[in-house]
VODRENKOL-595061 format. One record per residue: residue in one letter; x, y, z of N, C-alpha, C in turn. Coordinates in steps of 0.2 Angstrom, whole numbers, plus 5000, padded with zeros to 4 digits. Each point is the difference from the previous one (the first is absolute). Example, Ala and Ser with C-alpha at 12.3 -4.5 7.8 and 13.67 -1.06 7.14 Angstrom:
BEGIN
A506649725039499650065000500450065000/S499850054996500450065001499650055003/
***
This chain:
BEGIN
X472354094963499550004995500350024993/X499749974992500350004995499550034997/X499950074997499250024996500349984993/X500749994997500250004995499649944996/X499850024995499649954994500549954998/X500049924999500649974998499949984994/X499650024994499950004995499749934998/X499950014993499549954996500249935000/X500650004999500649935001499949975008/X500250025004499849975005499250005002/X499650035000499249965001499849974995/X500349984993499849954998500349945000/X500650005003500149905000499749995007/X500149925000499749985004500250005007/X500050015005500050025007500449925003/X500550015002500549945004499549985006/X499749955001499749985007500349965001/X500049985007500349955006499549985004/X499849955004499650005005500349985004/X500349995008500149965003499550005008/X499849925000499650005006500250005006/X500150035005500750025007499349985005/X500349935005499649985005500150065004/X499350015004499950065007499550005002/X499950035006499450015006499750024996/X499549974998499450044996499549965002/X499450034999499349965002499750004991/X500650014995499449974994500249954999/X499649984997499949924996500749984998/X500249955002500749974997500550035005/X500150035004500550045003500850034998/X499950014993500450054997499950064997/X500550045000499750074995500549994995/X499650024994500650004994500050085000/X501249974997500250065000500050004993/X500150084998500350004990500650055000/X500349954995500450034996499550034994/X500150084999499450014993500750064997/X500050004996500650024994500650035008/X500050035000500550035006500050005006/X499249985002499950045007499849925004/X500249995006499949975002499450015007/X499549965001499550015003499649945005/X499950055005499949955007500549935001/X500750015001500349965003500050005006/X499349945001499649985007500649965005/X500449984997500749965003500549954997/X500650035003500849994996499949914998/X499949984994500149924999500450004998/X500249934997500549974997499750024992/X499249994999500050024994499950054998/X499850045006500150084996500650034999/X500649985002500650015001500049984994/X500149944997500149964993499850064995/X499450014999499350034996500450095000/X500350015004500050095000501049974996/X500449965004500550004997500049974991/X499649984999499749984993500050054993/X499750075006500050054995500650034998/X500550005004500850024999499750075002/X500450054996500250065000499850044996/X499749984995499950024992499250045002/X500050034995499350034997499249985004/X500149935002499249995003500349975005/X500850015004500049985008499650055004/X500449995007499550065005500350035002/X499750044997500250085001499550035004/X499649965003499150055004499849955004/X500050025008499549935004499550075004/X499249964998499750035002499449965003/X499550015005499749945003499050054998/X499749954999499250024998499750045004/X500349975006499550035006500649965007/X499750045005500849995005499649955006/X499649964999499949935003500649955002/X499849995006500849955001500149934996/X499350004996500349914996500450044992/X499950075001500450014994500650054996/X500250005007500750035001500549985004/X500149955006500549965000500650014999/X500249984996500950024995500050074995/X499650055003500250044995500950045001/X500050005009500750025000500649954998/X499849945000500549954998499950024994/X499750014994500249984994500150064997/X500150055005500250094996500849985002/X500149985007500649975001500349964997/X499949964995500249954995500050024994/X499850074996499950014994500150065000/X500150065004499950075002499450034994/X499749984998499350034997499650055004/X499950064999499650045000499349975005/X499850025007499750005003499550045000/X499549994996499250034998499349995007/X499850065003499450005004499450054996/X499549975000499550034999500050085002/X500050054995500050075005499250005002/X500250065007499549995005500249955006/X500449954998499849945005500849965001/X500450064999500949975001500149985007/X499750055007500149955005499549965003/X499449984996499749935001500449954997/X500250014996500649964995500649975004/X500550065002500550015005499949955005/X499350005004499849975007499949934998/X499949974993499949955001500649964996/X500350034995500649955001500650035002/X500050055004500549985003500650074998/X499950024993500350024995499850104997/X500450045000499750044996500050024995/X499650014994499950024995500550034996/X500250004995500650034996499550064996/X499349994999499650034998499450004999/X499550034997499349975000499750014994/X499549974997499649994995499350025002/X499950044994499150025001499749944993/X499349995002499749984996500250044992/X500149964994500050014991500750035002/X500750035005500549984997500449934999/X500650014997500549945001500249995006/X500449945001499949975006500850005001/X500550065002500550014998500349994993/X500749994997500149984996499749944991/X499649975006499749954994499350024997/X499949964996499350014995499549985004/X500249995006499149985003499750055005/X499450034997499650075001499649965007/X499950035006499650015005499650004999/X499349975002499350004999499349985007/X499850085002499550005007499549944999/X500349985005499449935001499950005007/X499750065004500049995007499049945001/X500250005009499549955001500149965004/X500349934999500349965005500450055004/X500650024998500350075003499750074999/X500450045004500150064997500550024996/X500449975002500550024996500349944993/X499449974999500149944995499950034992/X500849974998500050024993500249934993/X499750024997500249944994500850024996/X500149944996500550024995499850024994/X500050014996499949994992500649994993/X500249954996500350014998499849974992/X500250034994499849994994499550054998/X499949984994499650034996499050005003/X499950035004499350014999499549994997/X500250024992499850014995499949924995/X500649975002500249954996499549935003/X499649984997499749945007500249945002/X500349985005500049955000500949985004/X500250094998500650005002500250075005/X499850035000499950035009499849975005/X500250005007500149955006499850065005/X499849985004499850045007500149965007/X500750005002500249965006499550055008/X499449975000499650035004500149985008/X500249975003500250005006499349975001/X499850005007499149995001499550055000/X500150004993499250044996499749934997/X500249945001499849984996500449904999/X499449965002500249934999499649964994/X500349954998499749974994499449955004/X500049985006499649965004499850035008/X499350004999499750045007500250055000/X500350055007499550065000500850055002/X499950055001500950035005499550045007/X500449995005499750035005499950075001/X499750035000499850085001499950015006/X500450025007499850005006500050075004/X499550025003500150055007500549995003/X500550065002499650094998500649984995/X500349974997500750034997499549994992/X499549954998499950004993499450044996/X499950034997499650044998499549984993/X499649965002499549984994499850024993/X499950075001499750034997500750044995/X500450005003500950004995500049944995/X499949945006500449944997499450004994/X499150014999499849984994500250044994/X500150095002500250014997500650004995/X500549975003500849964999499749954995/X499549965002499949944994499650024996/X499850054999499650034994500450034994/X500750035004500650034996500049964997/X500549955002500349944999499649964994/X499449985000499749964999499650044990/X500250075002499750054995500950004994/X500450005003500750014997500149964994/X500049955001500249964996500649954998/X500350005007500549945002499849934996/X500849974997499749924999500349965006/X500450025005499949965004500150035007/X499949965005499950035007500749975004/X500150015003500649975004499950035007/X499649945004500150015007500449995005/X499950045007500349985005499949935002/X499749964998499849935003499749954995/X500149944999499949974996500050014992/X499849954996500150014992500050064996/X500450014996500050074995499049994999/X499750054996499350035000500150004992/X499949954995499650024994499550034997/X499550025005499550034998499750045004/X500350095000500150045003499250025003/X499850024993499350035000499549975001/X500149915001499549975002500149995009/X500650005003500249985006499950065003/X500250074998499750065004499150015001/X499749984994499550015002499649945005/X500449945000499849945005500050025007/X500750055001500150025006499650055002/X499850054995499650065002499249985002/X499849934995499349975001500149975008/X500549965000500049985009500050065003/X500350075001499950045005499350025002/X499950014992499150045002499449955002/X500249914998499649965004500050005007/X500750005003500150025006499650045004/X499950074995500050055002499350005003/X499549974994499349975000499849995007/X500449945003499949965005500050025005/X500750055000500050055007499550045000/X499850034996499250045000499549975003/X500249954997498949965003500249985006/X500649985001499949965008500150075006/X500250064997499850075005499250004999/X499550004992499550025000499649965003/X500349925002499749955003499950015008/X500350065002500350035007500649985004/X500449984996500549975004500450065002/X500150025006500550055005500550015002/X500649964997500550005002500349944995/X500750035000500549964993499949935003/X499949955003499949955000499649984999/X499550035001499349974998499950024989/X500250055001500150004991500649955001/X500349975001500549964996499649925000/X499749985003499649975003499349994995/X499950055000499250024992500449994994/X500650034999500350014992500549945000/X500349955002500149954998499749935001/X500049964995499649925000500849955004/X500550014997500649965000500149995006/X500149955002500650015008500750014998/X499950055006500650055003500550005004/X500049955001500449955005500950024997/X500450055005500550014999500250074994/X499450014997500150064997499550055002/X499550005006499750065003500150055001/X500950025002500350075001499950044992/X500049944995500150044993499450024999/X499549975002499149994996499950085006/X500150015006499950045004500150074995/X500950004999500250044997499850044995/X499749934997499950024992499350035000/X499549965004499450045000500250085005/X500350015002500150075005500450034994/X500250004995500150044994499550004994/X499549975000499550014995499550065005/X499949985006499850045005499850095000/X500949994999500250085001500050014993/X500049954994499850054992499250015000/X499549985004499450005000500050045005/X500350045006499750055001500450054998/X500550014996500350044997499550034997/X499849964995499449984994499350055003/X500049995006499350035005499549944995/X500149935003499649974998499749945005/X500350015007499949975006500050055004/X499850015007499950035004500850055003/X500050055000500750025003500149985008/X499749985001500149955009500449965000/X500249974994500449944999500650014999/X500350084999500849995002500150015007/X499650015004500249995005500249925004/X499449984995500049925003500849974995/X500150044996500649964996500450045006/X500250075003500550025003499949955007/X499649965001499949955007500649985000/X500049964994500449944996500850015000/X500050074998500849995000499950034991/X499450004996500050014994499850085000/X500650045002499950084995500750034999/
***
């Protein structure tokens, strides 16, 4: 970790970004994760390409090369190559503290060190930022002037797509984290979004609140289809979606057995039902 301030000159220029799109096993849309290069730190490199190779050789050595590989959240579509590319650049190996052997166990690799949320991110200008939810251990980037609009960037891993929804799932995602993460987010004043999946995010504050409006619709349905007496997560999954589910079930299952548990956290459904989520395999 870096608590050291890095002065007025660096948070006001503009922030070095790179996007590149690394095919992998993923179930989101399009079957890539994008990795970034964001001024020094290099983030979620989902797996070793020819263009991610190009894209980090690109930066050279200098001032905004990489000197930091750290991953959003320790998901295997988004760490892959983190030990190849600490191996090819020797950069500072960054884990979320609290969660360096969740880290460890999923790439492979152990941490040179850790970052708490609002420090720097080892050596570079880009400050950690708590965005749990999807994970637990899921953290953003930040890099720029927060102040400045238009020109601070928030490389947020899956807090957040410019199209449709991010999955929230039992027991590992936590609801009631992840709207709060889009409320931060959404309250800050980023000018752009940079996700783990799909197109950069132009408009921060309108898309976090799209995503929070879909959770709590969600939310709706799951309620009336318990208040309708449905007694077991398939029969709510059943009452609260219209769509066919054909090949995405385990996720709708999942997703409703995480709104589930924030409802009876909530004491707003019956406490009988963690039992029915521990049936499941959800506690």
């Amino acid at each position: 970790m870096a608590p050291d301030d890095p002065g007025d000159a660096e948070r006001s220029r503009d922030p070095a970004v790179t996007r590149v799109e690394v095919p992998v096993d993923t179930r989101a849309p399009g079957g890539t994760t994008n990795a970034y290069l964001l001024d020094g730190l290099l983030v979620d490199p989902a797996a070793r390409t020819d263009a991610l190779d190009a894209a980090v050789a690109a930066r050279g050595s200098g001032d905004r090369g990489v000197e930091a590989i750290a991953v959003t959240h320790a998901h295997p579509d988004h760490v892959g190559a983190v030990a190849d590319y600490a191996a090819a650049t020797g950069a500072t190996v960054v884990a979320r503290e609290g969660h360096a052997d969740r880290f460890a166990a999923a790439t492979g690799t152990e941490p040179d060190e850790t970052v708490a949320p609002g420090e720097r991110v080892a050596d570079t200008a880009v400050r950690a930022v708590d965005t749990p939810g999807h994970a637990p251990d899921h953290l953003a980037f930040a890099a720029g002037d927060p102040d400045a609009p238009g020109r601070a960037v928030l490389c947020c891993g899956d807090l957040a797509v410019a199209e449709g929804s991010v999955a929230v799932v039992a027991p590992e995602g936590d609801l009631s984290a992840y709207l709060a993460s889009l409320e931060r987010v959404r309250d800050a004043g980023y000018g752009r979004l940079l996700p783990g999946h799909g197109p950069p995010i132009g408009d921060p504050q309108a898309t976090c609140q799209r995503l929070i409006d879909h959770r709590l619709a969600r939310e709706r349905d799951v309620t009336a289809a318990i208040d309708r007496g449905a007694a077991d997560l398939d029969a709510v999954v059943d009452g609260a979606y219209e769509k066919d589910l054909s090949g995405v079930r385990d996720l709708a299952l999942a997703t409703v057995a995480a709104h589930v548990e924030k409802l009876v956290a909530e004491g707003r459904v019956d406490g009988a039902w963690r039992a029915r989520l521990a049936d499941r395999g959800f506690d």
